[in-house]
mmCIF file of the N, C-alpha and C atoms, coordinates in Angstrom:
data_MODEL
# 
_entry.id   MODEL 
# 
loop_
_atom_site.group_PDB 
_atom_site.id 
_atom_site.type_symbol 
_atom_site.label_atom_id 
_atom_site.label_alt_id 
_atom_site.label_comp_id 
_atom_site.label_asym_id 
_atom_site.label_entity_id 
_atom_site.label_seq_id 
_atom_site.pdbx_PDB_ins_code 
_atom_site.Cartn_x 
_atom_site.Cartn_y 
_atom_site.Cartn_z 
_atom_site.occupancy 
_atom_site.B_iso_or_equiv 
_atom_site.pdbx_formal_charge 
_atom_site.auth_seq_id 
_atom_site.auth_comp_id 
_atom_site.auth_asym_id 
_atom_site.auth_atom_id 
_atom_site.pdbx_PDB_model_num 
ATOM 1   N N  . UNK A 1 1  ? 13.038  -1.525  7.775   1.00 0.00 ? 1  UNK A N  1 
ATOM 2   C CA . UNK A 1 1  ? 12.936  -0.124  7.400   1.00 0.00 ? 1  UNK A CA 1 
ATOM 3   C C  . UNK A 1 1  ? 12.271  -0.021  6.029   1.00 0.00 ? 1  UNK A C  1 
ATOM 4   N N  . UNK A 1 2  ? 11.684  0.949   5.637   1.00 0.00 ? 2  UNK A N  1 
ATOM 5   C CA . UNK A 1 2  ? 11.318  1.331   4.430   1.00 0.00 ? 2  UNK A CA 1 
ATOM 6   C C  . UNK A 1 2  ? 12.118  1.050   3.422   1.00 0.00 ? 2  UNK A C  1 
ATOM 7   N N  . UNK A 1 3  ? 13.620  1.043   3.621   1.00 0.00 ? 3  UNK A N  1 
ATOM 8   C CA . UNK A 1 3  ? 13.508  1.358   2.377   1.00 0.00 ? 3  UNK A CA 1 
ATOM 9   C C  . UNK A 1 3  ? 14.403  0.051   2.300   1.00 0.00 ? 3  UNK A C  1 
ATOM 10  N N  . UNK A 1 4  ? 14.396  -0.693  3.482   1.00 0.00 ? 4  UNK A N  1 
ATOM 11  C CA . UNK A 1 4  ? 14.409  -2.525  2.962   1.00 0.00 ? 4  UNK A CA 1 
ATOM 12  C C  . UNK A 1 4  ? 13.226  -2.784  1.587   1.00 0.00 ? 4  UNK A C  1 
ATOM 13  N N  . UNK A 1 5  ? 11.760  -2.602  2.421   1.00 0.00 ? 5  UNK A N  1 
ATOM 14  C CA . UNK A 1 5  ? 10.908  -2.970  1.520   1.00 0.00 ? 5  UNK A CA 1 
ATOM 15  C C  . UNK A 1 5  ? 10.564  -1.785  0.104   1.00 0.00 ? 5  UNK A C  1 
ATOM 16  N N  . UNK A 1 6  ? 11.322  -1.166  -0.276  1.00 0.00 ? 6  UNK A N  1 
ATOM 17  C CA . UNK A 1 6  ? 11.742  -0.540  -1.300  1.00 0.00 ? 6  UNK A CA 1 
ATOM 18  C C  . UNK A 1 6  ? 12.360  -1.340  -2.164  1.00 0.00 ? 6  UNK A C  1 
ATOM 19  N N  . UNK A 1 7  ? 13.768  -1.753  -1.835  1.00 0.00 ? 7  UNK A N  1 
ATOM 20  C CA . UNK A 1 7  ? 14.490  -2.902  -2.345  1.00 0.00 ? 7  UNK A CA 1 
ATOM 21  C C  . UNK A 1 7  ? 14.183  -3.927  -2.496  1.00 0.00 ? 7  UNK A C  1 
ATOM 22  N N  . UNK A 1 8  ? 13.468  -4.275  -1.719  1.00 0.00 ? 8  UNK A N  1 
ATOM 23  C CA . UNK A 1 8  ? 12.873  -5.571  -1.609  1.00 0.00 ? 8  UNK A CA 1 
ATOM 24  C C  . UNK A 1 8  ? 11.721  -5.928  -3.118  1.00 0.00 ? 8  UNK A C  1 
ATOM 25  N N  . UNK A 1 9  ? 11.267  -4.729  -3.441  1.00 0.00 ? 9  UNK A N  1 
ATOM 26  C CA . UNK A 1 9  ? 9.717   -4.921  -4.440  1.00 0.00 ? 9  UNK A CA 1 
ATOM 27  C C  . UNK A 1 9  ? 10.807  -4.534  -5.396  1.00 0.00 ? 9  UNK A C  1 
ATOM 28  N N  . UNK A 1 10 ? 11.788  -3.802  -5.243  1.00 0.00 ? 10 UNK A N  1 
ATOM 29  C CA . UNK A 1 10 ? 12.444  -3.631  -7.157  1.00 0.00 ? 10 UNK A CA 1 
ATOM 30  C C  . UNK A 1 10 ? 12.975  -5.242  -7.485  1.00 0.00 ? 10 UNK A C  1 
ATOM 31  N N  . UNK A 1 11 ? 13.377  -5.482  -6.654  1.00 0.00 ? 11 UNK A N  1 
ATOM 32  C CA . UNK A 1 11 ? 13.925  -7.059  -6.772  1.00 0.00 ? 11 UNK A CA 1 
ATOM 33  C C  . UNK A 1 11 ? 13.011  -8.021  -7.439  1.00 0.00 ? 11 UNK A C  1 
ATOM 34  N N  . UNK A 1 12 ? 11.537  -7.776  -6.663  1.00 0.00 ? 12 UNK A N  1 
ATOM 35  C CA . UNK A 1 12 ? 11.001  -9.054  -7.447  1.00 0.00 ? 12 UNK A CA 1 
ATOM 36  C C  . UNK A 1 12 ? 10.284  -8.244  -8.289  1.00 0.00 ? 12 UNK A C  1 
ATOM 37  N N  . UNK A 1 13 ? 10.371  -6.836  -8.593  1.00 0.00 ? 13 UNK A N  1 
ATOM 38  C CA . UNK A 1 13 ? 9.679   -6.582  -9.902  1.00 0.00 ? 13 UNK A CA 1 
ATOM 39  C C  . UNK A 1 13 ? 11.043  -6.823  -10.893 1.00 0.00 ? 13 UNK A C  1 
ATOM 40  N N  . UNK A 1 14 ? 12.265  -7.239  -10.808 1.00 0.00 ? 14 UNK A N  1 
ATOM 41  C CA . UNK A 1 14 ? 13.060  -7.061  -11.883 1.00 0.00 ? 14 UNK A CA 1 
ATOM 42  C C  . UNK A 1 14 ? 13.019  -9.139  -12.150 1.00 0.00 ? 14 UNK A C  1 
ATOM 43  N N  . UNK A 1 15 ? 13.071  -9.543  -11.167 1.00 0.00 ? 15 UNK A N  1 
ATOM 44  C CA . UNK A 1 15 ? 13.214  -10.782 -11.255 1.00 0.00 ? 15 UNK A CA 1 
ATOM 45  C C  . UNK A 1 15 ? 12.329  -11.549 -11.624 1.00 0.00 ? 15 UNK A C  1 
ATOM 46  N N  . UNK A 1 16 ? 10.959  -11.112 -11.095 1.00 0.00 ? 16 UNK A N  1 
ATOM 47  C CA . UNK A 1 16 ? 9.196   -11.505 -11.630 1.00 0.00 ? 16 UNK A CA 1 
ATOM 48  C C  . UNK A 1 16 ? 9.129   -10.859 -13.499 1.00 0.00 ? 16 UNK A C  1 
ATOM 49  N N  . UNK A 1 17 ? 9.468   -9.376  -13.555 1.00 0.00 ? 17 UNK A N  1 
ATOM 50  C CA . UNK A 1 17 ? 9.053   -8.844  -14.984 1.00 0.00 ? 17 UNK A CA 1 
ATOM 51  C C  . UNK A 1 17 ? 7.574   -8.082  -14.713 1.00 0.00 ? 17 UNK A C  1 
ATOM 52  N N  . UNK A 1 18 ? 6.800   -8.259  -13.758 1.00 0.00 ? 18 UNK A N  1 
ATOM 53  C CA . UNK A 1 18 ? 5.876   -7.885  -12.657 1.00 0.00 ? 18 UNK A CA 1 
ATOM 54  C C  . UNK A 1 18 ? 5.726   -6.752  -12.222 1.00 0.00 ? 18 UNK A C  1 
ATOM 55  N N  . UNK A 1 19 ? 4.339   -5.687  -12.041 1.00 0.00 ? 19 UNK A N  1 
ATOM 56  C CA . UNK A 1 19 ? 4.657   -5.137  -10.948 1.00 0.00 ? 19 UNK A CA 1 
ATOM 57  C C  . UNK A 1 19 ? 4.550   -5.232  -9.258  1.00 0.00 ? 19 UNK A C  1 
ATOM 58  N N  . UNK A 1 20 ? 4.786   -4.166  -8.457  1.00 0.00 ? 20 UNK A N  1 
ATOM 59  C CA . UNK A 1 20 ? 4.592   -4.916  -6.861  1.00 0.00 ? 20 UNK A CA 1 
ATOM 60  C C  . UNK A 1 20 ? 3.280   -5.074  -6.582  1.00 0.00 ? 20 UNK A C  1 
ATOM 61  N N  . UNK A 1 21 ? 2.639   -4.436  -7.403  1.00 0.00 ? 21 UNK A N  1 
ATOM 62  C CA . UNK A 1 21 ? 1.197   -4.226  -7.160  1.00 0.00 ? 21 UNK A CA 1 
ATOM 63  C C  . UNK A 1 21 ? 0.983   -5.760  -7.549  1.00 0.00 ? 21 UNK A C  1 
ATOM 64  N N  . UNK A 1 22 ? 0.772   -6.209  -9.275  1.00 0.00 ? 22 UNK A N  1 
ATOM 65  C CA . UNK A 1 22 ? 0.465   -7.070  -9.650  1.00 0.00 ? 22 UNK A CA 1 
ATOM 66  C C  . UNK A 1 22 ? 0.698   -9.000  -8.719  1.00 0.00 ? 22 UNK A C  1 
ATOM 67  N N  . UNK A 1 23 ? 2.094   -8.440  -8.327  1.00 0.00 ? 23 UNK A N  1 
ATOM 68  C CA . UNK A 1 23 ? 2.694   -9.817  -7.279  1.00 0.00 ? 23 UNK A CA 1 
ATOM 69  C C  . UNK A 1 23 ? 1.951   -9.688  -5.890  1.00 0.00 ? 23 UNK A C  1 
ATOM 70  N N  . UNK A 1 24 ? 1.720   -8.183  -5.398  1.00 0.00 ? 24 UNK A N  1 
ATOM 71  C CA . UNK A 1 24 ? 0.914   -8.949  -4.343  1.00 0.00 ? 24 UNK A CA 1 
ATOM 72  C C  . UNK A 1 24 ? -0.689  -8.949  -4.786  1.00 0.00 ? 24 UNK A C  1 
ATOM 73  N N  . UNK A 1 25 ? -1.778  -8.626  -5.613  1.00 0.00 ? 25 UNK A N  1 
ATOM 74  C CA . UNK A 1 25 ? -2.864  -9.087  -6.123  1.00 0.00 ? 25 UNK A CA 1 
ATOM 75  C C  . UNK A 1 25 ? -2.534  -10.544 -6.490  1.00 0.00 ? 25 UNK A C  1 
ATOM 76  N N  . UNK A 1 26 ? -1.369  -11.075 -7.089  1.00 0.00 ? 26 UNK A N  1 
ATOM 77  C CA . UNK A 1 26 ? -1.526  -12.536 -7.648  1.00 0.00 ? 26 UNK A CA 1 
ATOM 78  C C  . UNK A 1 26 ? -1.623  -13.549 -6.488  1.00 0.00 ? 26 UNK A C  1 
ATOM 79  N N  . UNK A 1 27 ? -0.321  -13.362 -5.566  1.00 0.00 ? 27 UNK A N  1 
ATOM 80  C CA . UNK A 1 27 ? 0.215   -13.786 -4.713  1.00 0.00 ? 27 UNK A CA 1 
ATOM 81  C C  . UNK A 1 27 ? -0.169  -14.201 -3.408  1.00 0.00 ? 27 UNK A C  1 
ATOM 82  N N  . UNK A 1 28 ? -1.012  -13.120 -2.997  1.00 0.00 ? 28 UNK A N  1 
ATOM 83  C CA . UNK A 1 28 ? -1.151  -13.121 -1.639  1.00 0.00 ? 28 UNK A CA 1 
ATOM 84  C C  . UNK A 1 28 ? -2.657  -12.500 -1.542  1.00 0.00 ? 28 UNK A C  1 
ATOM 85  N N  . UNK A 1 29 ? -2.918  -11.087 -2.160  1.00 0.00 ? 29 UNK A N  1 
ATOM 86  C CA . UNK A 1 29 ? -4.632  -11.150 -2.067  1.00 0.00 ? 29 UNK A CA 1 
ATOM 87  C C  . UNK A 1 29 ? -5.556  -11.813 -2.562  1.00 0.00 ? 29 UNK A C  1 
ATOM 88  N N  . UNK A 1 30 ? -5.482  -12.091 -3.599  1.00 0.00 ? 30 UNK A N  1 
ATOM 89  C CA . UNK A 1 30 ? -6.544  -13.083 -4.022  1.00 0.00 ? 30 UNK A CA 1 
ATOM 90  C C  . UNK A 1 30 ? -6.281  -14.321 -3.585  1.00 0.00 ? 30 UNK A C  1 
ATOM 91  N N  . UNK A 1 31 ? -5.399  -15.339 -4.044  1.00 0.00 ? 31 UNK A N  1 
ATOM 92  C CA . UNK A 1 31 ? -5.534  -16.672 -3.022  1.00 0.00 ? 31 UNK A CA 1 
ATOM 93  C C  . UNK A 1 31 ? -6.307  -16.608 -1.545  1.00 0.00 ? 31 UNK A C  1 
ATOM 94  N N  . UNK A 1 32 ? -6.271  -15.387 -1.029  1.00 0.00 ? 32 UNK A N  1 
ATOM 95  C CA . UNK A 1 32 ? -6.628  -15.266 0.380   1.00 0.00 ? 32 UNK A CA 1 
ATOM 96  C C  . UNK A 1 32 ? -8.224  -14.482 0.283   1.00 0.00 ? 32 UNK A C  1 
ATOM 97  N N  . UNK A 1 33 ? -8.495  -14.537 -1.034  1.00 0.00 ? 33 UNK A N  1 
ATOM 98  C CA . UNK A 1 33 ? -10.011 -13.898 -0.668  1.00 0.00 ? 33 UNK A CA 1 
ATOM 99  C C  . UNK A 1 33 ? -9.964  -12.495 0.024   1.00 0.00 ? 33 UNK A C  1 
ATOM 100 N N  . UNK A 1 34 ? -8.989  -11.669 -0.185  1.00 0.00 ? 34 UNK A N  1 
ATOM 101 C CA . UNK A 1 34 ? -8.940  -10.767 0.317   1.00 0.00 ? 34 UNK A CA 1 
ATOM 102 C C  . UNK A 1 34 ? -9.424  -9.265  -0.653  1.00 0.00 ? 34 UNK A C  1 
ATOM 103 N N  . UNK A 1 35 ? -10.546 -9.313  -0.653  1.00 0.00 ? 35 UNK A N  1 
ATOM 104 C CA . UNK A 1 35 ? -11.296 -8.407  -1.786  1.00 0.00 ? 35 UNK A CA 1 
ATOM 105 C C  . UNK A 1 35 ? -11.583 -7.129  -0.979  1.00 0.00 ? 35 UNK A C  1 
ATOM 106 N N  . UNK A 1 36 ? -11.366 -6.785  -0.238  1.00 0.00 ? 36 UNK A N  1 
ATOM 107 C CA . UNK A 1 36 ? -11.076 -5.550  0.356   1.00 0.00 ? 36 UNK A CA 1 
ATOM 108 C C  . UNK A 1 36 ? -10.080 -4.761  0.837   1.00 0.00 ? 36 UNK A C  1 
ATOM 109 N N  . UNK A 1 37 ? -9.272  -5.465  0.033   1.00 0.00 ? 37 UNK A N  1 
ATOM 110 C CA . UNK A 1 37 ? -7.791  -5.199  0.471   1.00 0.00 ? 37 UNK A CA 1 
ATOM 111 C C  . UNK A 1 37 ? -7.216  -4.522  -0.804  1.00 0.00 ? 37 UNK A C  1 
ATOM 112 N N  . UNK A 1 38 ? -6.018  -4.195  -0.910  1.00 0.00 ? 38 UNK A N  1 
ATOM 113 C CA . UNK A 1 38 ? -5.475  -3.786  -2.279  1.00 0.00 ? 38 UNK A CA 1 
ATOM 114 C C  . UNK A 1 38 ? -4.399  -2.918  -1.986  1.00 0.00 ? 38 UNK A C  1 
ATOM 115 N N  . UNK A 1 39 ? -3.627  -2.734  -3.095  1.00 0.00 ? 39 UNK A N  1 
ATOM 116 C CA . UNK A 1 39 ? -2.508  -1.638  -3.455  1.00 0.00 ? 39 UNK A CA 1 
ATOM 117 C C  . UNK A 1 39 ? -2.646  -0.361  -3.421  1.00 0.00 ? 39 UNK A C  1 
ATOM 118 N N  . UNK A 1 40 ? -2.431  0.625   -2.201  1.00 0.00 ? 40 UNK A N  1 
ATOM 119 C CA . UNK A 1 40 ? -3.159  1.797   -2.340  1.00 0.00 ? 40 UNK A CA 1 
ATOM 120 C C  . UNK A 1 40 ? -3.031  2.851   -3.721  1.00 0.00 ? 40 UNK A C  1 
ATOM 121 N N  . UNK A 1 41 ? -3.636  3.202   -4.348  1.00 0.00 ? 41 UNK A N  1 
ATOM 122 C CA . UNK A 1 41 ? -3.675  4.038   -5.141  1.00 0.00 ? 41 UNK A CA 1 
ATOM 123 C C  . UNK A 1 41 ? -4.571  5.130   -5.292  1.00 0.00 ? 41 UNK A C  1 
ATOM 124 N N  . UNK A 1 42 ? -3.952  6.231   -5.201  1.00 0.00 ? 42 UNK A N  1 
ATOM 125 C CA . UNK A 1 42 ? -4.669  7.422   -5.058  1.00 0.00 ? 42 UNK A CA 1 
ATOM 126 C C  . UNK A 1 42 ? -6.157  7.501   -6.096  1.00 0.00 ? 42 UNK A C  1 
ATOM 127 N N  . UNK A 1 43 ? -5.917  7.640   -7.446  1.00 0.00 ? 43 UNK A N  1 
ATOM 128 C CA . UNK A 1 43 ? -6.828  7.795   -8.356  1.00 0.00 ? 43 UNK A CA 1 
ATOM 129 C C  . UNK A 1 43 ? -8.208  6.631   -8.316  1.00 0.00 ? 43 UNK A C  1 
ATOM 130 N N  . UNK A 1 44 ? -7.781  5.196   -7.711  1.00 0.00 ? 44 UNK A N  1 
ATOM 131 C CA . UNK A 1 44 ? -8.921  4.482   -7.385  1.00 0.00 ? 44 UNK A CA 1 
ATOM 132 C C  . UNK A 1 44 ? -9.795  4.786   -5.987  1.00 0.00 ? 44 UNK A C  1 
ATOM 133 N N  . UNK A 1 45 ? -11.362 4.885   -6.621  1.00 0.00 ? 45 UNK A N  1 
ATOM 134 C CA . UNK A 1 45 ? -12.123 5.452   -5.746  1.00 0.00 ? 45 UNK A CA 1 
ATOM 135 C C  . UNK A 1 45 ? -12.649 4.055   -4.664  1.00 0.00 ? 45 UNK A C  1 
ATOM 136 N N  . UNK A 1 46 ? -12.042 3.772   -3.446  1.00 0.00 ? 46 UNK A N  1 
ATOM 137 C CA . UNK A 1 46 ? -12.553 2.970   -2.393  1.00 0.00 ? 46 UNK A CA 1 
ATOM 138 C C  . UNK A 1 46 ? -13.666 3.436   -1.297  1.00 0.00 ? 46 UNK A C  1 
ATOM 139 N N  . UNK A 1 47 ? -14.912 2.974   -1.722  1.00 0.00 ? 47 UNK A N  1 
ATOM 140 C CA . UNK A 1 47 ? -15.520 3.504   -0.542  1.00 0.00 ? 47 UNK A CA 1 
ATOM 141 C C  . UNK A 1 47 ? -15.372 2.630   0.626   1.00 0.00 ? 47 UNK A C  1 
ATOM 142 N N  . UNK A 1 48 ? -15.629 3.757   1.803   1.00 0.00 ? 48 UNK A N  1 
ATOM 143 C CA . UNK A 1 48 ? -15.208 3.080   3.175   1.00 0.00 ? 48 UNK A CA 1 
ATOM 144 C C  . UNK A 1 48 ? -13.639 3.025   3.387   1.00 0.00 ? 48 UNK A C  1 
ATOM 145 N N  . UNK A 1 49 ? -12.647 3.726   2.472   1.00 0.00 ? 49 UNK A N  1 
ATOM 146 C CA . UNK A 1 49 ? -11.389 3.734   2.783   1.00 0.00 ? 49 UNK A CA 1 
ATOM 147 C C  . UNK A 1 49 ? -11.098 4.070   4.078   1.00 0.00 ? 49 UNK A C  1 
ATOM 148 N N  . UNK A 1 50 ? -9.911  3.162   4.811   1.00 0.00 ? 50 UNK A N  1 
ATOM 149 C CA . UNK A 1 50 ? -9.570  3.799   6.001   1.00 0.00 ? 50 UNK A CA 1 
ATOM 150 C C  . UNK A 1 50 ? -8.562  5.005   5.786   1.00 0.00 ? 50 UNK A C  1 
ATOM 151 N N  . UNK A 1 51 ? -8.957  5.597   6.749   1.00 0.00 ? 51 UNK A N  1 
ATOM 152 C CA . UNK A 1 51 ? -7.972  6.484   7.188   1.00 0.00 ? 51 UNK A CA 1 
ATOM 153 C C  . UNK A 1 51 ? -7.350  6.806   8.698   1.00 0.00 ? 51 UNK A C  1 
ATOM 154 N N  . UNK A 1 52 ? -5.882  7.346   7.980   1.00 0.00 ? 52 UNK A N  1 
ATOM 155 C CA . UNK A 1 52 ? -5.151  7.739   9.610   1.00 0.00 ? 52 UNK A CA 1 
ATOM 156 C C  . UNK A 1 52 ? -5.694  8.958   10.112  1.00 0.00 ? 52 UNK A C  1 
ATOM 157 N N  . UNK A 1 53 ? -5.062  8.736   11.763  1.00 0.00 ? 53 UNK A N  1 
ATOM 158 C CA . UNK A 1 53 ? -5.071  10.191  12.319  1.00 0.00 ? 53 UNK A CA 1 
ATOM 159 C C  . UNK A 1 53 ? -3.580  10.309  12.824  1.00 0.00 ? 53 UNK A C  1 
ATOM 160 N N  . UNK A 1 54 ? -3.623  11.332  13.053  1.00 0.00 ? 54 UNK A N  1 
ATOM 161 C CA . UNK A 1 54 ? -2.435  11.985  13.907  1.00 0.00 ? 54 UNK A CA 1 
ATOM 162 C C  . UNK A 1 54 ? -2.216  12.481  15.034  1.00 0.00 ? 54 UNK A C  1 
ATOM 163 N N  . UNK A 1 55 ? -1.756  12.509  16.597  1.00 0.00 ? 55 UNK A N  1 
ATOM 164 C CA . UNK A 1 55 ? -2.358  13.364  17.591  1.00 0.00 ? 55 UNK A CA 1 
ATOM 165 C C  . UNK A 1 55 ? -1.349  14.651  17.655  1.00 0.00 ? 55 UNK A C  1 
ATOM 166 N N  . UNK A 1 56 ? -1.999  15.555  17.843  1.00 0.00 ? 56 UNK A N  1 
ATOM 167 C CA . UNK A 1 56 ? -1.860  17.187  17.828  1.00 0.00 ? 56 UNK A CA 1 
ATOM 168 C C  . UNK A 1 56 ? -1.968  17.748  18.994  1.00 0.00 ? 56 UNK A C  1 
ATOM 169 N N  . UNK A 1 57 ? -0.889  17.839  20.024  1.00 0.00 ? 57 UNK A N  1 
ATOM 170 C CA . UNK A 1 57 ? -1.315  18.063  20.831  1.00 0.00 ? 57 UNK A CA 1 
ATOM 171 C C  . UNK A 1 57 ? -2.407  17.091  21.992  1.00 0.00 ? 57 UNK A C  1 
ATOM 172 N N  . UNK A 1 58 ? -3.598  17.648  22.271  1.00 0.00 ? 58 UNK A N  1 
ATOM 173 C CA . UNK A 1 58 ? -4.482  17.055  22.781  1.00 0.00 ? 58 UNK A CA 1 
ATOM 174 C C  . UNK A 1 58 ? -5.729  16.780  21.616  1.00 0.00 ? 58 UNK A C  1 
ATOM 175 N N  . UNK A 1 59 ? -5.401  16.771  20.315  1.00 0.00 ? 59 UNK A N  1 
ATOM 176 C CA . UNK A 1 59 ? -6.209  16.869  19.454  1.00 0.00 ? 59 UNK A CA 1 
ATOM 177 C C  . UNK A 1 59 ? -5.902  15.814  18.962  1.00 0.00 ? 59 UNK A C  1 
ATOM 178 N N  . UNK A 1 60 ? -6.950  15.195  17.941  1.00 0.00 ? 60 UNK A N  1 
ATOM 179 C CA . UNK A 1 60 ? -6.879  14.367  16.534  1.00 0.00 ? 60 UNK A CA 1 
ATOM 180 C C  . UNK A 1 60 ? -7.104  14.957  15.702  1.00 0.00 ? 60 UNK A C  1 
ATOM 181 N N  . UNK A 1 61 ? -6.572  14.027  14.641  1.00 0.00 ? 61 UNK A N  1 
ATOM 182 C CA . UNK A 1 61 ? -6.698  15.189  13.199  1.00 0.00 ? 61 UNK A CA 1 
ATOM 183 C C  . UNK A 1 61 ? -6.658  13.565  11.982  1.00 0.00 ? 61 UNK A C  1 
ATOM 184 N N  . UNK A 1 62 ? -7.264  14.249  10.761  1.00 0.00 ? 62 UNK A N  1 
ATOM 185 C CA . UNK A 1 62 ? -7.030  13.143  9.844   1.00 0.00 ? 62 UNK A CA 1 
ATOM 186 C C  . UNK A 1 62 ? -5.142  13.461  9.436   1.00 0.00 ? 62 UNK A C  1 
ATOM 187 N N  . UNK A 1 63 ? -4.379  12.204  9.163   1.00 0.00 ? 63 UNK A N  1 
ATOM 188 C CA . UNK A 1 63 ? -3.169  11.931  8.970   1.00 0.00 ? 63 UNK A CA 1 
ATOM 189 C C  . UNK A 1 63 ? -2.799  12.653  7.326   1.00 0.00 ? 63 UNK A C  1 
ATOM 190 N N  . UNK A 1 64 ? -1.687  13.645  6.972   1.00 0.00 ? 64 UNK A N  1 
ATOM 191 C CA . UNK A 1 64 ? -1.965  13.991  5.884   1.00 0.00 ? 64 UNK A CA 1 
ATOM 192 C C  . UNK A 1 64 ? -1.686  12.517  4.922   1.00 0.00 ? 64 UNK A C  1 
ATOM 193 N N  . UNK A 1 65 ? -2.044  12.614  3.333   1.00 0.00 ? 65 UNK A N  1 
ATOM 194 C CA . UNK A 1 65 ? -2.246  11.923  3.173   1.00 0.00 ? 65 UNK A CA 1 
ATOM 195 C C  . UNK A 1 65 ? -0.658  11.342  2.262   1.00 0.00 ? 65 UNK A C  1 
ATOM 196 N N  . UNK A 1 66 ? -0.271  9.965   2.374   1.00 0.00 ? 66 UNK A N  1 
ATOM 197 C CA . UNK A 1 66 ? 0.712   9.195   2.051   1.00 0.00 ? 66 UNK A CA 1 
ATOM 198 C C  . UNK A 1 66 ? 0.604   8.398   0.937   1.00 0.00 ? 66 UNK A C  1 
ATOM 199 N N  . UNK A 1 67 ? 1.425   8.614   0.002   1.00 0.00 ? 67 UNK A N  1 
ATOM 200 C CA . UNK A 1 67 ? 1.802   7.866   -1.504  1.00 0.00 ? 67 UNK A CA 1 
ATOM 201 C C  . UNK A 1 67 ? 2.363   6.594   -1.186  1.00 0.00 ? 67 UNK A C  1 
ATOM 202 N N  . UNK A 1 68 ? 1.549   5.503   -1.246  1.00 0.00 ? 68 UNK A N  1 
ATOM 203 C CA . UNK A 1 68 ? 2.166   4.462   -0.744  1.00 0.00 ? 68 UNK A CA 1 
ATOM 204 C C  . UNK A 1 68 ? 3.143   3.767   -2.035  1.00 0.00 ? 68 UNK A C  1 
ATOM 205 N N  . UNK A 1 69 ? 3.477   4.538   -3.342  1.00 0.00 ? 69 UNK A N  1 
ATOM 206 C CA . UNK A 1 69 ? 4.359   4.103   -4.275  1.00 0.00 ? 69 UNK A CA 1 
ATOM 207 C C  . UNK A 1 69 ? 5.494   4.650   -3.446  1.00 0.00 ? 69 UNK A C  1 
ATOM 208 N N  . UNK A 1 70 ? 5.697   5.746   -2.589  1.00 0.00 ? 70 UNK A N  1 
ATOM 209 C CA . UNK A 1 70 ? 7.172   6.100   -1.882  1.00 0.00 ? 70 UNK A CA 1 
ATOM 210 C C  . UNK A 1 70 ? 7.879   4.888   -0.850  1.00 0.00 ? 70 UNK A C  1 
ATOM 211 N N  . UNK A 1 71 ? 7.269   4.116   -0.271  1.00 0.00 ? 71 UNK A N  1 
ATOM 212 C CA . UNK A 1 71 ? 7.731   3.530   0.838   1.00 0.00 ? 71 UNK A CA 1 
ATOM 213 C C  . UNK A 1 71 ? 7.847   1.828   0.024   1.00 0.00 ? 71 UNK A C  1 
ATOM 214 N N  . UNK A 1 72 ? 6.599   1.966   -1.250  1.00 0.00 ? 72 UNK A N  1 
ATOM 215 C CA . UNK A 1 72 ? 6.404   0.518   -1.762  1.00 0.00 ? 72 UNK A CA 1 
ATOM 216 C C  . UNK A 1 72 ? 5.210   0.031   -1.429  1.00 0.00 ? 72 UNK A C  1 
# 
């Protein structure tokens, strides 16, 4: 559930001194060459960002948009 991985990132930001962002850039994206990847943050401009949809009915729609600091 969410808000496992809520708990989960205060933990190793209290235990690292870290943020969650910073532990997974150290950790896991870069060792992995993963340069298109990242910590979502609103104010950084990604071109080619993905985005969700939602279905509406018999419709699609773009997904409104989600603060990924709420879930972690």
């Amino acid at each position: 559930s969410n808000s496992n991985y809520f708990l989960l990132g205060m933990i190793l930001e209290k235990i690292t001194g870290r943020t969650y962002q910073q532990l997974l850039q150290e950790k896991i994206l870069s060792p992995l060459n993963m340069i298109n990847t990242g910590y979502d943050e609103p104010e950084t401009i990604l071109h080619n960002r993905a985005a969700g949809y939602e279905k509406k009915e018999k419709e699609y729609m773009h997904a409104p948009y989600l603060n990924m600091n709420i879930p972690y």
